[in-house]
DRENLO-512574 format. One record per residue: residue in three letters; y negated, z negated, x negated of N, C-alpha, C in turn. Coordinates in steps of 0.2 Angstrom, whole numbers, plus 2048, in hexadecimal, padded with zeros to 3 digits. Example, Ala and Ser with C-alpha at 12.3 -4.5 7.8 and 13.67 -1.06 7.14 Angstrom:
<guvexs>
<guvex 'Ala' <81C 7D9 7BE> <816 7D9 7C2> <810 7D9 7BE>> <guvex 'Ser' <80B 7DD 7C0> <805 7DC 7BC> <800 7D9 7C0>> 
</guvexs>
This chain:
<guvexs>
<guvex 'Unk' <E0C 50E C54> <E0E 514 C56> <E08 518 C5A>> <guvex 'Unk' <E07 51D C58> <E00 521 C5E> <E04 523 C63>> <guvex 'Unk' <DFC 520 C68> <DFE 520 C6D> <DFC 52A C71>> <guvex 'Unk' <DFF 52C C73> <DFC 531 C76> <DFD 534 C7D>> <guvex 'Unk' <DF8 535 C81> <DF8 534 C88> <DF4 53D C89>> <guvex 'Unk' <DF0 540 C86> <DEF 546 C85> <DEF 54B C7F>> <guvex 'Unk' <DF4 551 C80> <DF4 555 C7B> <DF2 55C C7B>> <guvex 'Unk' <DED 55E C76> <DEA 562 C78> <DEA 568 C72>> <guvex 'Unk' <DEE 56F C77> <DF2 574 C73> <DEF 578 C74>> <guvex 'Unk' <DEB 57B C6E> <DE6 580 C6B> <DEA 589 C6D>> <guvex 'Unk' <DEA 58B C6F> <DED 593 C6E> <DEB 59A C6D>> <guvex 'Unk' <DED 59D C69> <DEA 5A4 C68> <DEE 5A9 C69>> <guvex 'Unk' <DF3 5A6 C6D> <DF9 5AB C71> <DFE 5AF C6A>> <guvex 'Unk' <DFD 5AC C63> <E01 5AD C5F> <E0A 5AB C5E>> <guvex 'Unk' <E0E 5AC C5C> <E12 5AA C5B> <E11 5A2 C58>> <guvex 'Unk' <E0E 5A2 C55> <E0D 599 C51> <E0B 597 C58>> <guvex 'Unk' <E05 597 C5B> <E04 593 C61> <E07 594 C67>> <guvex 'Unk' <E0E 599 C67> <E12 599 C6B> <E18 594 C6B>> <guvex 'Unk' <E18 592 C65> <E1D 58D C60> <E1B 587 C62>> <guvex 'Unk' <E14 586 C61> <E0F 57F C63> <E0F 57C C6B>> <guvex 'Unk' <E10 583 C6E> <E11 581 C74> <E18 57B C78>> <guvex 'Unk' <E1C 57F C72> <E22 57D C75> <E23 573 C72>> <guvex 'Unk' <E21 575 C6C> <E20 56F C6A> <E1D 56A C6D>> <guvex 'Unk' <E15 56A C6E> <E11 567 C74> <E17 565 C7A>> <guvex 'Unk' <E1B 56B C7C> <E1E 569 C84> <E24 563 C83>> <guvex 'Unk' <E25 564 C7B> <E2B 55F C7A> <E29 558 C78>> <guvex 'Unk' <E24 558 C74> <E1E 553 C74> <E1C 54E C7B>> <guvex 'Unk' <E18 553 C80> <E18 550 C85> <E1C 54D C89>> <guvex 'Unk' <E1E 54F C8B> <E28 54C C8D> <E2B 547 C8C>> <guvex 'Unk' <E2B 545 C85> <E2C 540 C81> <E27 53B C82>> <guvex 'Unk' <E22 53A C82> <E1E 536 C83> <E19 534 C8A>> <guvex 'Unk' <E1B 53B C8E> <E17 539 C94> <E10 539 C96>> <guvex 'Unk' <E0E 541 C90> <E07 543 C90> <E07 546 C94>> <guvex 'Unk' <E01 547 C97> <DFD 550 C97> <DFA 554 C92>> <guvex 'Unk' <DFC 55E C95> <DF9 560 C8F> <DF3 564 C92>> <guvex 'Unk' <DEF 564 C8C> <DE8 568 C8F> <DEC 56F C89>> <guvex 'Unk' <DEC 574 C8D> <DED 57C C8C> <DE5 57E C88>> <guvex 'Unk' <DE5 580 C82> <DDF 581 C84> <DDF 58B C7F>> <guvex 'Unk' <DDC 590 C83> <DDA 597 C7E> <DD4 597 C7F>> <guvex 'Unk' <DD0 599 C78> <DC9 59C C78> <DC9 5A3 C76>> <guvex 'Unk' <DC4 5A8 C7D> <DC5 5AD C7C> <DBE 5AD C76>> <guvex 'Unk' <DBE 5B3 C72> <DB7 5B7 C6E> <DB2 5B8 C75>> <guvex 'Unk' <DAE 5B5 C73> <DA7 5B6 C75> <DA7 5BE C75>> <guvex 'Unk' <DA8 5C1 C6D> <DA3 5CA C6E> <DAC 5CE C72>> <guvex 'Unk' <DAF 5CA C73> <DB3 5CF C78> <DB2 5D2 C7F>> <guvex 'Unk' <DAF 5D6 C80> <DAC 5DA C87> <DB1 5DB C8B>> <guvex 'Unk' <DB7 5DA C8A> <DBE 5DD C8F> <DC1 5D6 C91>> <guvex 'Unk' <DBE 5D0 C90> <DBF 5CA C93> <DC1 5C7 C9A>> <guvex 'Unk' <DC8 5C7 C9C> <DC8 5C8 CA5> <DCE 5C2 CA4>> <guvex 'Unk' <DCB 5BD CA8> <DCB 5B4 CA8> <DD1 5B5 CAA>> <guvex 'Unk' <DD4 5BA CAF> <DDB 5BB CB2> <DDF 5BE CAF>> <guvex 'Unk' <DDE 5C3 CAA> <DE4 5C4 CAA> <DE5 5C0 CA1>> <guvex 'Unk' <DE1 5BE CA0> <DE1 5B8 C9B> <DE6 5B4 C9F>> <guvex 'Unk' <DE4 5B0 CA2> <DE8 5AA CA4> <DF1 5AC CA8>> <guvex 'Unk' <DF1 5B3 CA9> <DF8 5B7 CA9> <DFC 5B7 CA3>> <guvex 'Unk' <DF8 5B8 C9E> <DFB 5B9 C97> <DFD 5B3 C95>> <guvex 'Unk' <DF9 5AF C96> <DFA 5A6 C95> <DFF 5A4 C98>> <guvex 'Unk' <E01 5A5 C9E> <E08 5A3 CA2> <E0C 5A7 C9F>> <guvex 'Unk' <E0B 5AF C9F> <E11 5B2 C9B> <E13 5B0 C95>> <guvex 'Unk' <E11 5AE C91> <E13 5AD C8A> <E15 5A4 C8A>> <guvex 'Unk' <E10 5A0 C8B> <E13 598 C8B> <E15 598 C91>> <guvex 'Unk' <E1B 596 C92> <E1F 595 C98> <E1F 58D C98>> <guvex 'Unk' <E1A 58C C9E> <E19 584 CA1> <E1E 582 CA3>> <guvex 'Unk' <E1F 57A CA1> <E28 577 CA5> <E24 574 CAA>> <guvex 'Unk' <E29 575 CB0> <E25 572 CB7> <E23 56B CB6>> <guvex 'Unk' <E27 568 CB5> <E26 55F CB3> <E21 55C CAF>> <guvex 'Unk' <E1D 561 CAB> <E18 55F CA8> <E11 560 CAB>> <guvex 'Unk' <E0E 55C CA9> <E05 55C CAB> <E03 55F CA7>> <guvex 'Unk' <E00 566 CAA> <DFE 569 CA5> <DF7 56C CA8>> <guvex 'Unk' <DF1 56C CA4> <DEA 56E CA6> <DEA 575 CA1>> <guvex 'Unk' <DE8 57A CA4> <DE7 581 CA1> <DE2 581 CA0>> <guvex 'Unk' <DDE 585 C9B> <DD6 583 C9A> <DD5 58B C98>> <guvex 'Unk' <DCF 590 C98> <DCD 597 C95> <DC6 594 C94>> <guvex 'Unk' <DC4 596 C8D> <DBD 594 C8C> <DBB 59B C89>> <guvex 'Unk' <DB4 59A C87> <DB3 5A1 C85> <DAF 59E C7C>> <guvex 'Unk' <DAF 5A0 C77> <DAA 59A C72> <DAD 59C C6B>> <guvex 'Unk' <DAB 599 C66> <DAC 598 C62> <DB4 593 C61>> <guvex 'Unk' <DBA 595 C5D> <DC1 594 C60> <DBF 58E C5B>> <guvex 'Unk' <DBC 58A C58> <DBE 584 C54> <DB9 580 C59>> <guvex 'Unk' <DB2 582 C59> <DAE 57E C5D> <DB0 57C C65>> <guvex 'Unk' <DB5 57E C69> <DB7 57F C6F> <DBC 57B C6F>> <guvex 'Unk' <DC0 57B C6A> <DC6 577 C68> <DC3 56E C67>> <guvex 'Unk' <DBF 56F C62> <DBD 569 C61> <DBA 564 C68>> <guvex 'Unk' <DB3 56C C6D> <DB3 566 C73> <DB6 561 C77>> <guvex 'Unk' <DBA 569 C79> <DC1 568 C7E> <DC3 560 C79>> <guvex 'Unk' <DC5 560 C77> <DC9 55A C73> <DC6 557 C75>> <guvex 'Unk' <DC0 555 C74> <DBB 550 C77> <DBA 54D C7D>> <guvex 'Unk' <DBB 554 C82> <DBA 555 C89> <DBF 54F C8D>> <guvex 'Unk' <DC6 553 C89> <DCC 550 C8D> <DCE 54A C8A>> <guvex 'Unk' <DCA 549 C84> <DCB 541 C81> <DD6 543 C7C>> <guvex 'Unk' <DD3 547 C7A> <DDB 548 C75> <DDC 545 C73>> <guvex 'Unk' <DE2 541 C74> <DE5 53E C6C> <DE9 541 C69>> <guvex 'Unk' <DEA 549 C68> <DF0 54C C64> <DEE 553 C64>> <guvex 'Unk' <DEA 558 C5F> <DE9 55C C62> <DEF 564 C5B>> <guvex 'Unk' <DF4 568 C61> <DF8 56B C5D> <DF4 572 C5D>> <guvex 'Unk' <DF6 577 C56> <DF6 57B C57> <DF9 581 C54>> <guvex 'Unk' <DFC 586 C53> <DFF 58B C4F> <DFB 58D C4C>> <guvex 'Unk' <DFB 591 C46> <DF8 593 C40> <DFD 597 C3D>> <guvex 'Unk' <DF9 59E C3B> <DFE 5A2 C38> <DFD 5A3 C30>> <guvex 'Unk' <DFE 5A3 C2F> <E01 5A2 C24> <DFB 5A9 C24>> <guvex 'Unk' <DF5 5A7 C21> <DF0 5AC C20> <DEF 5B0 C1A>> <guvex 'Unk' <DEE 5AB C15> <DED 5AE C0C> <DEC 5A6 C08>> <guvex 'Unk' <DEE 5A8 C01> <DEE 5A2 BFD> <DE4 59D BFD>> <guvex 'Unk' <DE3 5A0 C00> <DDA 59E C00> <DD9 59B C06>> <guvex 'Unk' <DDB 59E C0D> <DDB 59C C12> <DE2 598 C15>> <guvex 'Unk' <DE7 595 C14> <DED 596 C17> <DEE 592 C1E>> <guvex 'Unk' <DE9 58E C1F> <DEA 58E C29> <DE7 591 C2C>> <guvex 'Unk' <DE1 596 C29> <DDB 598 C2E> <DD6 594 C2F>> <guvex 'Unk' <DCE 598 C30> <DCA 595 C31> <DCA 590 C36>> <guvex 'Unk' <DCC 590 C3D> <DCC 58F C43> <DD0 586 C3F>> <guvex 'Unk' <DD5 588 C3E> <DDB 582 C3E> <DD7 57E C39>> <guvex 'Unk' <DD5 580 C32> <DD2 57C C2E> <DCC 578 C32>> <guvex 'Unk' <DC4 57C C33> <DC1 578 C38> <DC4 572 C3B>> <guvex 'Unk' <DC8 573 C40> <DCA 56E C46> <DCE 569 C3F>> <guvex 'Unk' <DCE 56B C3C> <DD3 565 C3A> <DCD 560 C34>> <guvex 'Unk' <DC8 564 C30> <DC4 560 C2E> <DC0 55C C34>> <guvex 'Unk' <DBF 55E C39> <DBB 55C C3F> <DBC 558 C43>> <guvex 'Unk' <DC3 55A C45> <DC5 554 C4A> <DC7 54D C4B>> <guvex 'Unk' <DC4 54A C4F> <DC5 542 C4E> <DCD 53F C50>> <guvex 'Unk' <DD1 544 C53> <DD8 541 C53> <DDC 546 C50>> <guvex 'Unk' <DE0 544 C4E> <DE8 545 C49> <DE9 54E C4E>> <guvex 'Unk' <DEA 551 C49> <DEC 55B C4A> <DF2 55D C47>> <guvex 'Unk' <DF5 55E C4C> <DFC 563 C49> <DFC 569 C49>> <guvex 'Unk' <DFB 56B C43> <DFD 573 C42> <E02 575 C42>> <guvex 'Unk' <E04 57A C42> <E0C 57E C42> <E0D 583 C3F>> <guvex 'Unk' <E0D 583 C38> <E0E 58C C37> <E13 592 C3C>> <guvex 'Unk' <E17 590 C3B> <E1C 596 C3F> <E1F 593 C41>> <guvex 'Unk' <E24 596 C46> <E2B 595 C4C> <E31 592 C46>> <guvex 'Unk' <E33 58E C4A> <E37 58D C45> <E3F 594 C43>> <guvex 'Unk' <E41 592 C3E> <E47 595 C3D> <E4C 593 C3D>> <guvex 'Unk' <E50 599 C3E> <E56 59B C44> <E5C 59A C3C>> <guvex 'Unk' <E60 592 C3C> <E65 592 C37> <E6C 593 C3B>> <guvex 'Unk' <E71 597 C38> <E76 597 C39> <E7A 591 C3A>> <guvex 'Unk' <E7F 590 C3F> <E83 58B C3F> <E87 58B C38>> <guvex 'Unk' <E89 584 C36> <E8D 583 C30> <E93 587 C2F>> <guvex 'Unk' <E96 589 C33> <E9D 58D C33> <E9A 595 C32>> <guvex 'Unk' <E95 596 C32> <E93 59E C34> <E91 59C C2A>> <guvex 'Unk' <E8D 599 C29> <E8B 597 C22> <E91 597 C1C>> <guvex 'Unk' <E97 595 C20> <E9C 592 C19> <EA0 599 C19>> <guvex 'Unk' <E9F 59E C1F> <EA3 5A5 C1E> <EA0 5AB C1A>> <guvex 'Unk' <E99 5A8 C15> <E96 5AB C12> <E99 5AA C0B>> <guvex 'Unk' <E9C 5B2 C08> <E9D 5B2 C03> <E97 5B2 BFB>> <guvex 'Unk' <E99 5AC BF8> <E96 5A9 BF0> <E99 5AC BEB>> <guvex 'Unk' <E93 5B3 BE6> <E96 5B5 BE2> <E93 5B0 BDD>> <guvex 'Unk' <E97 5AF BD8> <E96 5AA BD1> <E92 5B0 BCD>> <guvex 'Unk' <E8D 5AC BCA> <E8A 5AE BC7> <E8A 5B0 BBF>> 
</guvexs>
C-alpha cells in the first residue's frame, strides 16, 4: 500500500483544482497527512499582491481546522515550481485539477509536464464531480419507446 505522509495540492484557483482540494482534504484525513497548498503566480503579472492572493486562496479552498495544512505563494514557471516544491516538502502524492482543454492538448501543458517529470504518483482531476439524481427522482422519469 503507498504510504503517504505529504500531499501536495497544485492550484490555479479553477473549479478542477477547487475539486482537487477537496479531494486532497478527504485524502488527508483518511490517512493522517499533511497537505502542502501550493499556487504559482505568472512571473510577467505586474498586479501581483502576495495578500490578496492568499485571501483568494482562503476564500475559495475552505481549510478544515483539523488538517495540517502549509499554504505556499510562489512566483515561476507553474510545472517547474510544482515539481520543486514536491521536492522541497518530499511529496509522496502530488494532486491536481486540470480543465478538458482540446483534443491535442487534453490536461494542459502544466499538468502533462509534472506528470512526465515527477518522481512520485499525480492525481489529476478533470472536473467537479457530478450531481446524480436520487433513484426515486430517476424512476419518475418518463421512457418514451422508440
Amino acid at each position: 500500500m503507498l504510504s503517504i505522509h505529504t500531499i501536495l495540492v497544485a492550484t490555479d484557483l479553477s473549479a478542477p483544482s477547487v475539486h482537487a482540494f477537496e479531494v486532497a482534504c478527504s485524502l488527508a484525513r483518511d490517512r493522517g497527512a499533511r497537505l502542502e497548498v501550493l499556487h504559482v503566480a505568472d512571473p510577467a503579472e505586474t498586479t501581483y499582491d502576495r495578500e490578496e492572493l492568499r485571501n483568494k486562496l482562503f476564500r475559495m479552498l475552505k481549510p478544515d481546522s483539523n488538517l495540517r495544512i502549509q499554504w505556499r505563494l510562489e512566483v515561476g514557471e507553474p510545472a517547474a515550481v510544482i515539481l520543486r516544491v514536491a521536492g522541497e516538502v518530499h511529496a509522496d502524492l502530488i494532486l491536481m485539477g486540470t480543465g478538458y482543454r482540446d483534443c491535442l492538448d487534453p490536461l494542459g501543458r502544466v499538468a502533462d509536464q509534472v506528470l512526465r517529470d515527477c518522481p512520485c504518483p499525480v492525481l489529476t482531476l478533470t472536473s467537479a464531480p457530478v450531481e446524480v439524481p436520487p433513484p426515486a427522482q430517476l424512476a419518475a422519469v418518463p421512457v418514451t419507446p422508440v
